[in-house]
Structure formats: structure tokens, C-alpha cells
C-alpha positions in Angstrom: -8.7 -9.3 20.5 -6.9 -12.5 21.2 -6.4 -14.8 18.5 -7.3 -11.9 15.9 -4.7 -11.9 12.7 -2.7 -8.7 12.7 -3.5 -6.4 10.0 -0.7 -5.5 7.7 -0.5 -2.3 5.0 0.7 -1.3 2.0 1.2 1.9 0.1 -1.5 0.1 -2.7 -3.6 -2.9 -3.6 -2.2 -3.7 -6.7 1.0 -3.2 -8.9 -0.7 -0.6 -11.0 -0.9 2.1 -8.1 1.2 4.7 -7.8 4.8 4.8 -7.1 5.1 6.9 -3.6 8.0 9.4 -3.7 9.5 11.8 -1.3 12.4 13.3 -1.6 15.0 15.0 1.9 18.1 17.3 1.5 20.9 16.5 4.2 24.1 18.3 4.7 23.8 18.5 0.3 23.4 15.2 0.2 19.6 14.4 -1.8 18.0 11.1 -0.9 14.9 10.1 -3.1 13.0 7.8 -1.6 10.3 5.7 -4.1 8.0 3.1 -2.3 5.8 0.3 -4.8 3.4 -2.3 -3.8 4.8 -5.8 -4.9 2.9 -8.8 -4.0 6.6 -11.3 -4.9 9.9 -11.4 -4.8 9.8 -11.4 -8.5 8.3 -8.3 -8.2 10.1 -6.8 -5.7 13.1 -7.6 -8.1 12.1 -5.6 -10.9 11.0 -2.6 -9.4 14.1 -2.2 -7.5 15.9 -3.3 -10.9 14.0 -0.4 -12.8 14.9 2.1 -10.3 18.3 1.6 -10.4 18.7 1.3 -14.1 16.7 4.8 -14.2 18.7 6.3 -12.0 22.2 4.7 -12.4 24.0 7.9 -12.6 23.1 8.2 -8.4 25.8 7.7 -6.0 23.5 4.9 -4.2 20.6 2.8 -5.2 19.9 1.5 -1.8 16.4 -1.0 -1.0 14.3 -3.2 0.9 11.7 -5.0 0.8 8.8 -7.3 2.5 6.2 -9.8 0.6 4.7 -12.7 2.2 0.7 -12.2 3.6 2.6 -11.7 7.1 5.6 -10.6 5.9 7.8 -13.4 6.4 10.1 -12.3 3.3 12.2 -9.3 3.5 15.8 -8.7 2.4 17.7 -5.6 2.1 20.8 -4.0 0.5 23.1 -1.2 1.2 24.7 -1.1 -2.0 27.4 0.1 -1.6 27.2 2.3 1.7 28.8 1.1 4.7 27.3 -2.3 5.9 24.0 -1.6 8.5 23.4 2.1 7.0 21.1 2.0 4.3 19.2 -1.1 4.0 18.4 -2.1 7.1 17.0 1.4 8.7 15.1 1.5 5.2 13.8 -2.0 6.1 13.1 -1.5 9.8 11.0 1.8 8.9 9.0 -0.8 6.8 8.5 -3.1 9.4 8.3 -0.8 12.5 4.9 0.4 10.3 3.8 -3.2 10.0 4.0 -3.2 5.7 4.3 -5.8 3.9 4.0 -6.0 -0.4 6.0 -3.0 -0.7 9.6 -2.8 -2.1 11.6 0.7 -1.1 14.4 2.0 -3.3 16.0 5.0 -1.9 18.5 7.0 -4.5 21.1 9.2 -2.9 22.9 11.9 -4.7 25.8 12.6 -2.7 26.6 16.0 -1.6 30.5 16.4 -0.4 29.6 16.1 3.0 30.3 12.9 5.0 27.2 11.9 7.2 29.2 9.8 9.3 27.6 6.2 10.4 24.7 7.7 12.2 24.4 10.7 10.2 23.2 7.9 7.2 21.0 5.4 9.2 19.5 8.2 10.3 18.8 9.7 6.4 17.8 6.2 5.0 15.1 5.7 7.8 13.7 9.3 7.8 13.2 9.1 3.6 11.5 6.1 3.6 9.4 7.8 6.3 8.7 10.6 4.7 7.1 8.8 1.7 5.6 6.4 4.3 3.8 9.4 6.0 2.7 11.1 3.0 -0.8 9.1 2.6 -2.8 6.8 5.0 -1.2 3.3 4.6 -3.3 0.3 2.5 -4.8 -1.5 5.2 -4.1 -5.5 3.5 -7.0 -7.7 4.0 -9.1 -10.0 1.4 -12.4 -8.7 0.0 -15.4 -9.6 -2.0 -16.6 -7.7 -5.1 -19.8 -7.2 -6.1 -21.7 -4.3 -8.1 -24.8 -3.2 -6.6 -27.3 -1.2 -8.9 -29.9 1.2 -7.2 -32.3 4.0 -7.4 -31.0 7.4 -6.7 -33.7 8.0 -4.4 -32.8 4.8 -2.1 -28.8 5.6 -2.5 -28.3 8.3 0.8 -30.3 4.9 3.2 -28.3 2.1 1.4 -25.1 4.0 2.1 -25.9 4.8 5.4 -27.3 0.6 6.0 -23.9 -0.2 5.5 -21.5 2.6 6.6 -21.1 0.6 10.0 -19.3 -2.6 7.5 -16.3 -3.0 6.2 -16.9 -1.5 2.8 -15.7 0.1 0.4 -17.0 2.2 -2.7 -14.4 1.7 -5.8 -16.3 3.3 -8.3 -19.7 4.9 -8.8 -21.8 4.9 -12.3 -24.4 7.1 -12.6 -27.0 7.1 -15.4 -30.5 5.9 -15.1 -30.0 4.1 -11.9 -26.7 4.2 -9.7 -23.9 1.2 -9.9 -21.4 1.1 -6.9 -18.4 -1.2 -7.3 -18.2 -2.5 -3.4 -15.7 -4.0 -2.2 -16.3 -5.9 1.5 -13.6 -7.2 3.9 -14.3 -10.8 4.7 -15.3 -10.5 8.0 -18.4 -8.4 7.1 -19.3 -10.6 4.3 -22.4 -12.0 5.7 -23.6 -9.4 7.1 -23.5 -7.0 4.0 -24.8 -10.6 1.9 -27.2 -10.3 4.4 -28.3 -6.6 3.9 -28.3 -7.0 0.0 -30.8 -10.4 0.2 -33.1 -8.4 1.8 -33.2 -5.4 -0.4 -33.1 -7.9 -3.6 -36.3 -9.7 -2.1 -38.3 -6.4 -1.9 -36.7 -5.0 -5.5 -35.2 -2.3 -4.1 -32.2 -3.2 -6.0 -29.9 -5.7 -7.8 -26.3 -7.0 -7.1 -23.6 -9.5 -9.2 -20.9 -10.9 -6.8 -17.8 -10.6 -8.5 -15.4 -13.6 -8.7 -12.1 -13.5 -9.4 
């Protein structure tokens, strides 16, 4: 739709998800590509820092990376490799999948076999791919909290009231009743506000909005 912000991804929400690895083989040569949410430059830094430090002994410790809600921020280093073959394919790939809070480091063990010019922008873009393509992408947008506490025997109609919103179950309790940590993209906030008022009013259940 016109005017609508574009949506941006990630390969997490926060800096405590999982590191996203993949690893290619060309011509001997091993490229090990690790992919982080970061939500700074700071960030962005360190991880890249880390990575490098681990694995000093590589050949390569080329990166990238793009923070900024839109990402506006991105910078890139071949480190080494000949200037336009590692860093920038590694950052395109980023941006050609519309990411952004994610830093790429990609570690390359070299083989004995020259890749030529082409031969390495075409390895630096594909490894970062790889770990791209290994999960669905983080789709970056704000939410609301809140924790909603039920009856089992209303759970299968409440689910299904609001499997049409943007929602999102991001943990489940059960013991005497059920408690769903629900997290709601903005957009849908009055509407699923809307939905929980009216179940509230008739005690079908109880919700806490969380705030930050």
C-alpha cells in the first residue's frame, strides 16, 4: 500500500538469540559464515570483534553489517582480501534481503586454490546466503506484551478470535488455568485490546499489558 513503512528482518529479536552459522567448501577453500542480531554499532563492533579474536588463526575475518530501524547504517570490511570481494557482496546479500540489526562475519580458511576476483565475490555472497536461507527471517516491527490467563476449555476459541491479528504466542504456562505471553504488532493493537475488553467484561479471562 502506498505510504505503508517497509518491513525489515533480522535473523532475531534480541542479542540473546542464536548465532546463525553455515558453513561452504570452494575449490578447498572453507568459508564460515556466522550472522548475529545487533540493534548498534556498538554492537555490531563486538560481535565482529569476538569472532575474529576466536578465530584469529583464519586466513580472513571478513564482515558487514546494518543497524538503524531502516537501515541507514551499514559498513563493511574485506580485511584483507582484494578491495570489493568480501565485504561488500557479504553486505549486498544483507541488503538485497531487506535486514537490518544483523552483523555478518564470514571466516575463510584458505585452501591453495586462488578463486580469482569473481570466484571470491561470488563465495562471500553465497555463505552469507546460506546462513540467511537456513530459517525464515525475523520480520522487525514494534509489539505490545501482555499475558493473558484463561480456562483450558475457552483456549481452542480465543486462539482461533485472534489467529487473523498480528500475534504472537512467546510462551505458554499451563497449570490450573492457561497463561500465554502475546506479543501484538502495533497495527493490530486495538483490535486485539479490543477482543480482550470484551472477554475481561464477561470473566472469561484476565490480561496484564506488559510495559517495558
Amino acid at each position: 500500500m502506498d505510504g505503508e513503512k517497509p518491513v525489515f528482518y533480522s535473523v532475531g529479536r534480541s542479542v540473546s538469540d542464536p548465532v546463525r552459522r553455515a558453513e561452504i567448501k570452494i575449490k578447498r577453500s572453507v568459508f564460515v559464515c556466522r550472522l548475529s542480531y545487533v540493534d548498534t554499532i556498538e554492537g555490531a563492533k563486538g560481535f565482529i570483534s569476538n569472532v575474529c579474536k576466536e578465530y584469529k588463526t583464519a586466513t580472513h575475518n571478513c564482515w558487514a553489517y546494518v543497524v538503524g530501524d531502516s537501515g541507514q547504517i551499514s559498513h563493511c570490511s574485506d580485511a584483507g582480501e582484494p578491495p570489493g570481494t568480501a565485504g561488500k557482496p557479504m553486505l549486498n546479500t544483507l541488503l538485497s534481503h531487506h535486514m537490518t540489526c544483523t552483523a555478518a562475519v564470514v571466516t575463510r580458511y584458505y585452501g591453495g586454490v586462488k578463486l580469482g576476483v569473481r570466484g571470491l565475490i561470488e563465495a562471500y555472497a553465497l555463505a552469507v546466503g546460506e546462513a540467511v536461507d537456513q530459517a525464515p527471517l525475523v520480520r522487525l516491527v514494534k509489539t505490545q506484551s501482555f499475558q493473558i490467563c484463561l480456562d483450558y476449555s475457552l483456549n481452542d476459541s480465543f486462539l482461533n478470535r485472534i489467529s487473523a491479528l498480528k500475534t504472537t504466542i512467546t510462551g505458554t504456562d499451563y497449570k490450573e488455568r492457561i497463561t500465554h505471553d502475546l506479543a501484538v504488532e502495533l497495527s493490530d493493537l486495538p483490535a486485539l485490546e479490543s477482543v480482550l475488553t470484551q472477554y475481561q467484561r464477561q470473566g472469561l479471562l484476565g490480561y496484564t499489558k506488559i510495559t517495558a
